[in-house]
N, CA, C and O of each residue as an XYZ file, in Angstrom:
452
protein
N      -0.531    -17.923    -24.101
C      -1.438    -16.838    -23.771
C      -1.516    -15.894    -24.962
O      -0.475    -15.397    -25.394
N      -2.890    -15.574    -25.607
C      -2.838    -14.819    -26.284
C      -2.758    -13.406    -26.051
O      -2.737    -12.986    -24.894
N      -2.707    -12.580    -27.101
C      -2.740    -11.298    -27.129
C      -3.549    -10.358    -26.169
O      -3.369     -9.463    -25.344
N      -4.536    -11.080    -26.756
C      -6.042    -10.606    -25.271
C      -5.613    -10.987    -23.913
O      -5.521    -10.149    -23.015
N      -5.360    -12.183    -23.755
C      -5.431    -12.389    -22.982
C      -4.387    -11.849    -21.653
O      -4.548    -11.910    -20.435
N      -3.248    -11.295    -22.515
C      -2.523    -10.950    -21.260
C      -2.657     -9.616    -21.601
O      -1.912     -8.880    -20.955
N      -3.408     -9.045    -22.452
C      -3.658     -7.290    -21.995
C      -4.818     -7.130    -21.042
O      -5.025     -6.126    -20.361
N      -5.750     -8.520    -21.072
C      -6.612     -8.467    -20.110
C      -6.102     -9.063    -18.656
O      -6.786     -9.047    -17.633
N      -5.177     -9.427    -18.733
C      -4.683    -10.084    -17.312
C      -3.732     -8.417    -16.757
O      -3.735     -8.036    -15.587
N      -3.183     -7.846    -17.626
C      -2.304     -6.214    -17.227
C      -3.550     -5.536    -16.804
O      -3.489     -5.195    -15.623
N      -5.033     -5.130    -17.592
C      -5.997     -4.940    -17.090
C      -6.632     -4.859    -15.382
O      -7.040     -3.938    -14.675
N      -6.479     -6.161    -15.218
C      -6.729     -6.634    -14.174
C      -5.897     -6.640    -12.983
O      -6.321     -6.504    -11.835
N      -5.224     -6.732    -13.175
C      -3.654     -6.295    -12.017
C      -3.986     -4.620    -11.786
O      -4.134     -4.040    -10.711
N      -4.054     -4.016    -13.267
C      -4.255     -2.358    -13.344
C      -5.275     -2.290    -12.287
O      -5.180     -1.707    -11.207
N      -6.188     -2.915    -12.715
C      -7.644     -2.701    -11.793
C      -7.590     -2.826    -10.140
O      -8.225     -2.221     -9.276
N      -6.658     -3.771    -10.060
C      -6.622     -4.472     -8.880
C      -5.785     -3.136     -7.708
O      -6.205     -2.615     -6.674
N      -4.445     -2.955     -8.495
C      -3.607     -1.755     -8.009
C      -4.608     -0.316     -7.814
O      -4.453      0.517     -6.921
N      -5.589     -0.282     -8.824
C      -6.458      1.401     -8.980
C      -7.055      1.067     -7.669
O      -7.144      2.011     -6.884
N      -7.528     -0.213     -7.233
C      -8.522     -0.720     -6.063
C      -7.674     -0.454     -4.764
O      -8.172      0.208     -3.854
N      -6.463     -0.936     -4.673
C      -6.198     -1.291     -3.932
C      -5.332      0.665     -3.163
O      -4.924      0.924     -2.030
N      -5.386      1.415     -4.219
C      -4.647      2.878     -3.969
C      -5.511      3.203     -3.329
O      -5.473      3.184     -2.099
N      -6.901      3.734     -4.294
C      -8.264      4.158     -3.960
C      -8.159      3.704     -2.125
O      -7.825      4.597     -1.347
N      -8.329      2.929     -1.827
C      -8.412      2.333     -0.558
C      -7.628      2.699      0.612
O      -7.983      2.928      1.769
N      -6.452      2.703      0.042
C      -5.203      3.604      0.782
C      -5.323      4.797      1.415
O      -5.119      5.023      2.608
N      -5.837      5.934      0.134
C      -6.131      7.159      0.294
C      -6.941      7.323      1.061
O      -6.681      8.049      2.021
N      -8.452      6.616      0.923
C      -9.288      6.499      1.549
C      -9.104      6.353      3.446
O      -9.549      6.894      4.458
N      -8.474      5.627      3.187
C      -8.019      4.813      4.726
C      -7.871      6.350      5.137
O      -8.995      6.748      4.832
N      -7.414      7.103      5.475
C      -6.557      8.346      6.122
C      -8.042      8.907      6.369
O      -7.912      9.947      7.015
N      -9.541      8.622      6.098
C     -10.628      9.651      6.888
C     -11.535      8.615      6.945
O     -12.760      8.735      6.963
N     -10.783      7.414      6.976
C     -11.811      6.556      7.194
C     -12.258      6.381      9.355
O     -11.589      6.226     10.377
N     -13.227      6.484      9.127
C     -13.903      6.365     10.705
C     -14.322      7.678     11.119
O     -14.935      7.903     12.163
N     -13.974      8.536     10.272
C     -14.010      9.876     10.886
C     -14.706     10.448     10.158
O     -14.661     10.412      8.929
N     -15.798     11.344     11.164
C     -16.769     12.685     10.472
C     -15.750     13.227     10.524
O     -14.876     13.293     11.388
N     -15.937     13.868      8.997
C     -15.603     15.222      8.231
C     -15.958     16.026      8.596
O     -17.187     15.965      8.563
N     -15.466     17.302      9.181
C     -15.829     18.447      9.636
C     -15.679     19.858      8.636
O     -14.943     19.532      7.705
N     -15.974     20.859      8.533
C     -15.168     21.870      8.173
C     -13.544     22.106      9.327
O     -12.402     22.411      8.985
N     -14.060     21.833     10.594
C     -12.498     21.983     11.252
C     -11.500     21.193     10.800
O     -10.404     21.661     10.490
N     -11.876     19.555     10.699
C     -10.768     19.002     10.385
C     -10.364     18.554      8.998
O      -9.521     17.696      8.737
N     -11.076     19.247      8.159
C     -10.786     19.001      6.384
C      -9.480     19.484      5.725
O      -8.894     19.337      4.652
N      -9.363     19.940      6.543
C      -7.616     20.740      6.180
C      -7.062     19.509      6.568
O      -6.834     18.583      5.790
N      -6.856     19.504      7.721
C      -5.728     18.503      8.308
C      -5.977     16.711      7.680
O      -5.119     15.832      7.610
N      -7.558     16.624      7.267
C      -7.502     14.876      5.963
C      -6.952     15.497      4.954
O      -6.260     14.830      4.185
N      -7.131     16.888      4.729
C      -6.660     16.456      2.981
C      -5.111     16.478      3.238
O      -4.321     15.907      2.486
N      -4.644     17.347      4.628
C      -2.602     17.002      4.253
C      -2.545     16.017      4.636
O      -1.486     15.599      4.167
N      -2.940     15.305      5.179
C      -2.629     13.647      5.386
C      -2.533     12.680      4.455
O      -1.697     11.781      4.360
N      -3.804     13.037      3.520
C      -4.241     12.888      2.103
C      -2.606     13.220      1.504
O      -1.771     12.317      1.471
N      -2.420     14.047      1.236
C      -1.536     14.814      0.502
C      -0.273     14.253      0.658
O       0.556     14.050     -0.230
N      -0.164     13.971      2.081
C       1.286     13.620      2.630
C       1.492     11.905      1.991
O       2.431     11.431      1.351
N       0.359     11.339      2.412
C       0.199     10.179      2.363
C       0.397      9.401      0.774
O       0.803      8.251      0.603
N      -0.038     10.439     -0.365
C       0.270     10.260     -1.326
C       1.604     10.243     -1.850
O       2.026      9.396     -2.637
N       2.422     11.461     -1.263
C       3.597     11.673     -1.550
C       5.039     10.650     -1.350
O       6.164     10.608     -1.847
N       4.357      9.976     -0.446
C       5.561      9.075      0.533
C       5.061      7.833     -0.352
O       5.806      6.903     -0.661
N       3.337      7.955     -0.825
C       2.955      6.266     -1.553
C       4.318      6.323     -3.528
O       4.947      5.399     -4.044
N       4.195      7.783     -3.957
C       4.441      7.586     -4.934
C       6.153      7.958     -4.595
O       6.681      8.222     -5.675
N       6.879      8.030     -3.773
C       8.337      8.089     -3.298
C       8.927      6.340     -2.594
O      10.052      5.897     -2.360
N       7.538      5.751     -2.450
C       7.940      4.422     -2.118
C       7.789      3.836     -3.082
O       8.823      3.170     -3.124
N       7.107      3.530     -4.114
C       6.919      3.170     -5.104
C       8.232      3.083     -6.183
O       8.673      2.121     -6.811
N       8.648      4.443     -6.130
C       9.843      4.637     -6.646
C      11.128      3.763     -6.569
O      11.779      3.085     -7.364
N      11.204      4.128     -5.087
C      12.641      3.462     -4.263
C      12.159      1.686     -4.405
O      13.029      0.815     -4.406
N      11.054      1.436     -4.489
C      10.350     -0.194     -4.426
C      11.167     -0.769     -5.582
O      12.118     -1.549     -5.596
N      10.564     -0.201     -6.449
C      10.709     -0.114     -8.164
C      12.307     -0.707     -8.450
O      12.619     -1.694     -9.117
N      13.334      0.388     -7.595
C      14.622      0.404     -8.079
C      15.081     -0.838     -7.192
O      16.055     -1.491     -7.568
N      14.364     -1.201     -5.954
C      15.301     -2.543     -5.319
C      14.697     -3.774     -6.024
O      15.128     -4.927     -5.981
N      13.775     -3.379     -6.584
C      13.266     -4.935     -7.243
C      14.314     -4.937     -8.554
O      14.419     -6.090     -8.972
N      15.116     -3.987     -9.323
C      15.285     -3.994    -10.739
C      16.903     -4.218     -9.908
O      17.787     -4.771    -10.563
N      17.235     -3.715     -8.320
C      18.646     -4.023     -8.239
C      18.819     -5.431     -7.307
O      19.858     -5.685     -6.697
N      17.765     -6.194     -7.305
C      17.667     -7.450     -7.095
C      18.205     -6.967     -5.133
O      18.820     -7.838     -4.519
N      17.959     -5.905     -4.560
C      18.113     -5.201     -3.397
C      17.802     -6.200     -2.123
O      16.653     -6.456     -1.763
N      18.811     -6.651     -1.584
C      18.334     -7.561      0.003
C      17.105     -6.905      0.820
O      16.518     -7.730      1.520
N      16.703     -5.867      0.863
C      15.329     -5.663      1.276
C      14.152     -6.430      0.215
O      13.258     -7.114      0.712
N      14.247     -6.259     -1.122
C      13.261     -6.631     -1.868
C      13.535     -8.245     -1.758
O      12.566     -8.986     -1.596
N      15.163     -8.911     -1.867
C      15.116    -10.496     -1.743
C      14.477    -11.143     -0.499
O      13.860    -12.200     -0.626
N      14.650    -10.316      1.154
C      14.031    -10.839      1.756
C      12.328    -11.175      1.810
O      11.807    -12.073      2.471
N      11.673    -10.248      0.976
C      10.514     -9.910      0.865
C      10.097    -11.052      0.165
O       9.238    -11.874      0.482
N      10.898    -10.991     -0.941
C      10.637    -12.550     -1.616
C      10.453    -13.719     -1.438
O       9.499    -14.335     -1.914
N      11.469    -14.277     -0.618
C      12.153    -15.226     -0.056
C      10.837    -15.660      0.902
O      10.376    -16.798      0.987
N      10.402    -14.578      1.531
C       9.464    -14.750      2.912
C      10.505    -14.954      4.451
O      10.258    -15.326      5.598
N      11.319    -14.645      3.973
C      12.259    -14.133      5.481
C      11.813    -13.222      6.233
O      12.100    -13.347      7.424
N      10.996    -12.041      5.836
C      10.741    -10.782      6.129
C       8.960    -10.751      5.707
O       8.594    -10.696      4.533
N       8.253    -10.785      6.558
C       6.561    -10.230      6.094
C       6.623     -8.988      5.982
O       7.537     -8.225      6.295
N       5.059     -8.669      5.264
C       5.119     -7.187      4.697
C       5.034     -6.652      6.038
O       5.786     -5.686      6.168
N       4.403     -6.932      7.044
C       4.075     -6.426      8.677
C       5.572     -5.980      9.308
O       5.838     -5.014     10.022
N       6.407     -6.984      8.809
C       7.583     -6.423      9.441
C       8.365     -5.590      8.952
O       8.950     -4.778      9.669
N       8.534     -5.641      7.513
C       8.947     -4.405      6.957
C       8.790     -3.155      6.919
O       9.550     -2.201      6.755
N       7.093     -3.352      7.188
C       6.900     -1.477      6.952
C       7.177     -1.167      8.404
O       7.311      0.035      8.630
N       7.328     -2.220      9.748
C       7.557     -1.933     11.134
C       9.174     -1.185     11.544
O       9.625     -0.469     12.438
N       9.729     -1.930     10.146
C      11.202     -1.919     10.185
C      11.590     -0.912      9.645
O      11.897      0.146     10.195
N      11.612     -1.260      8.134
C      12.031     -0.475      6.997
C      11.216      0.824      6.957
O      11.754      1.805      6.442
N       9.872      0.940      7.488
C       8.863      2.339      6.675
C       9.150      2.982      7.508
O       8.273      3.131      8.359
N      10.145      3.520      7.679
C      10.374      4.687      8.960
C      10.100      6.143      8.057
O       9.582      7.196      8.429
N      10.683      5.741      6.682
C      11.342      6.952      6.007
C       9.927      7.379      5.176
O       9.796      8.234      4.300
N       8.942      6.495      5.755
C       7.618      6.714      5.188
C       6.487      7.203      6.003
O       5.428      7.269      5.380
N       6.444      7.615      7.432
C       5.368      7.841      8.300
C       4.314      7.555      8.464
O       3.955      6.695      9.269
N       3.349      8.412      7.513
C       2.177      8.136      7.194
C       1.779      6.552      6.457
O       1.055      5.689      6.952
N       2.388      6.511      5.344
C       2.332      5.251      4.674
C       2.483      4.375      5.300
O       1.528      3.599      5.282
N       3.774      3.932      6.258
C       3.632      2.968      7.211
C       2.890      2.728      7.930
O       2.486      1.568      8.022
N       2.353      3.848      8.825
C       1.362      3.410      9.736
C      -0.213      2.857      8.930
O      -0.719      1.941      9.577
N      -0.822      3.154      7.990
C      -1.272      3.179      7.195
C      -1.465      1.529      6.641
O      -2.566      0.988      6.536
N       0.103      0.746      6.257
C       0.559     -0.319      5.773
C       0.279     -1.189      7.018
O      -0.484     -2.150      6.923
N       1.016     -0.798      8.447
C       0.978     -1.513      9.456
C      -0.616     -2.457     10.070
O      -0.768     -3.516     10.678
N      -1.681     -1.290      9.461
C      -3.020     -1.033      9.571
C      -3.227     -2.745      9.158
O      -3.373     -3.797      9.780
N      -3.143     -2.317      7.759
C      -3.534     -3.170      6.891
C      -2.637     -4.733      7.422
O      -3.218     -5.789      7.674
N      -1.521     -4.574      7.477
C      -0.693     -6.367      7.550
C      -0.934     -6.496      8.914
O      -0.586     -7.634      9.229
N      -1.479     -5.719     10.150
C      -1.580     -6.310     11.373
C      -3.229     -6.841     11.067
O      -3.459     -7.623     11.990
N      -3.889     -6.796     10.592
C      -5.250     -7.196      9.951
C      -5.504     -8.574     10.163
O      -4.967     -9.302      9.329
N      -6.343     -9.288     11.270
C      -6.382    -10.761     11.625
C      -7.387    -10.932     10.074
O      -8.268    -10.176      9.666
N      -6.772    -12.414      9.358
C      -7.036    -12.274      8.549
C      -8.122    -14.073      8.471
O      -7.593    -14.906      9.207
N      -9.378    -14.608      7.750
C     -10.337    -15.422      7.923
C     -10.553    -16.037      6.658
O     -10.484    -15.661      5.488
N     -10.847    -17.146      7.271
C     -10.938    -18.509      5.850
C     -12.403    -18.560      5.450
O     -12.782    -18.821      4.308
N     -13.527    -18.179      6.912
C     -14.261    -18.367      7.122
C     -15.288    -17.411      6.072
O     -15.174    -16.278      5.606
N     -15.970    -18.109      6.001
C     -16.975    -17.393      4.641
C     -17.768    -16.211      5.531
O     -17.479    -16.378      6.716
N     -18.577    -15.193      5.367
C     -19.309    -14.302      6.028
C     -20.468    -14.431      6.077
O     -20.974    -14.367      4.957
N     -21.362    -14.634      7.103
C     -23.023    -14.571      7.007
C     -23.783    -13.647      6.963
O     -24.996    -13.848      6.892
């Protein structure tokens, strides 16, 4: 792999992660008119929701680098992401429920018409 090629493959992962946050954040007012009443209470959700994404991230970070039996089961596939954040995301609230959203998600092979 050349030079390009794997700053364009970090690129793309980058891109993929910016996509996949964006979406996250998003999620917390998604379905819902925006009000002036309830704009306070999306953006601390917003707010909260960020805080616990970049505090999990963290603690993620350090069980993957301490080879951590939460991160090996994850690996392994002993443990789905559905069950982890059911299990493990306690210490995360918002984010979990959030995560739960997403991995309870019936998921299709089937092309869309």
């Amino acid at each position: 792999m050349s030079m390009n090629d794997s700053s364009h493959a970090c690129e793309s992962n980058t891109s993929k992660r910016n996509r996949a946050e964006t979406a996250l954040f998003d999620s917390v007012s998604c379905g819902i008119v925006i009000t002036e009443e309830n704009q306070d209470d999306i953006d601390n959700k917003k707010e909260q929701l960020f805080k616990e994404y970049t505090e999990w991230i963290i603690h993620a970070r350090e069980f993957r680098r301490k080879n951590d039996f939460k991160f090996k089961m994850l690996l392994k596939g002993t443990k789905t992401a559905l069950q982890y954040w059911q299990i493990d995301g306690i210490s995360y609230p918002v984010l979990s429920k959030e995560a739960i959203k997403v991995f309870s998600m019936v998921t299709s092979s089937a092309s869309s018409e």
